[in-house]
C-alpha positions as CSV (number, residue, x, y, z in Angstrom):
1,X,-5.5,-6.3,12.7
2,X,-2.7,-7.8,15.1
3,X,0.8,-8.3,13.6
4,X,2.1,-11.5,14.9
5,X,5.6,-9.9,15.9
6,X,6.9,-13.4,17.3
7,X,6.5,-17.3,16.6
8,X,6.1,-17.2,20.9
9,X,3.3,-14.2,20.5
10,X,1.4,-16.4,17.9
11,X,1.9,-19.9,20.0
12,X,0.7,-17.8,22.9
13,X,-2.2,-16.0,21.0
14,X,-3.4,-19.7,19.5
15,X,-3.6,-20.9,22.9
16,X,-6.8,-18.6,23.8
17,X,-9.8,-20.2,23.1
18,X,-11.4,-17.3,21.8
19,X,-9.0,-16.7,18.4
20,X,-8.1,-19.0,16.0
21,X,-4.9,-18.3,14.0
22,X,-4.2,-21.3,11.5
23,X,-1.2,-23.7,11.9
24,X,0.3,-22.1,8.6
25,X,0.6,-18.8,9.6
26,X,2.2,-19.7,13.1
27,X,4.6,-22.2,11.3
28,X,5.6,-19.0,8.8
29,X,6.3,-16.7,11.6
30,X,8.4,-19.6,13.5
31,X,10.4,-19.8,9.8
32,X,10.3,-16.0,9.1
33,X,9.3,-13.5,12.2
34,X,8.8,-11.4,8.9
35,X,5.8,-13.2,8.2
36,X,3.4,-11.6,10.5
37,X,4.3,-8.6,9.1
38,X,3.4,-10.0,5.3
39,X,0.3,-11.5,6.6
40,X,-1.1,-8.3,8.5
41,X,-0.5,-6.0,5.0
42,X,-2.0,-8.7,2.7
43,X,-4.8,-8.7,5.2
44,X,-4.9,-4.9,5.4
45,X,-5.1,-4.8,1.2
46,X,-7.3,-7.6,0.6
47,X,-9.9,-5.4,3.1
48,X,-8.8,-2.5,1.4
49,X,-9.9,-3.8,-2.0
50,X,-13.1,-5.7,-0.9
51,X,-14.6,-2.4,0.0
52,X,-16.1,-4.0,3.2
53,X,-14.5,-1.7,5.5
54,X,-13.7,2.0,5.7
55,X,-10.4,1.0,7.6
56,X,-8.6,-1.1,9.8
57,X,-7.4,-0.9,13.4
58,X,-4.1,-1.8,13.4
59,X,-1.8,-3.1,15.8
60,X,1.6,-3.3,14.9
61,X,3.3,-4.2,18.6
62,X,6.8,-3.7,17.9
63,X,6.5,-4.0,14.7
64,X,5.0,-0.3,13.4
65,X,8.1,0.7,11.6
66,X,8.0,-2.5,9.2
67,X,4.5,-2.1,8.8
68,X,4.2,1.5,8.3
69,X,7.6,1.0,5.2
70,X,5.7,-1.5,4.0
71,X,2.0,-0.1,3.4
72,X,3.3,3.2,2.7
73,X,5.1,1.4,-0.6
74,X,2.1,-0.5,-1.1
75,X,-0.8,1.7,-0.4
């Protein structure tokens, strides 16, 4: 899981043929550069709660503070 730190990291991710990151999510980041970081731990939990995985590989980039405060209240 890659947390989209910037609206410029997500333009520049979407631009690589091999991902796909939907228009809403890049036009929430450009809004709020918060919103990467609510879309990676809603990601994280909904995997968490399917049961599908044993765990995630996270990259935070420079976001590993927010993330960590975030799924340490949430987890």
């Amino acid at each position: 899981m890659m947390v989209l730190a910037s609206a410029k990291m997500a333009h520049n991710l979407a631009a690589l043929p091999q991902l796909t990151i939907p228009d809403e999510l890049i036009e929430a980041v450009e809004r709020d550069p918060d919103a990467g970081v609510d879309h990676a731990c809603e990601q994280i939990l909904k995997i968490r709660d399917s049961g599908a995985f044993d765990g995630v590989h996270l990259i935070p980039v420079s976001r590993y503070r927010q993330v960590a405060a975030r799924l340490e209240r949430d987890l």
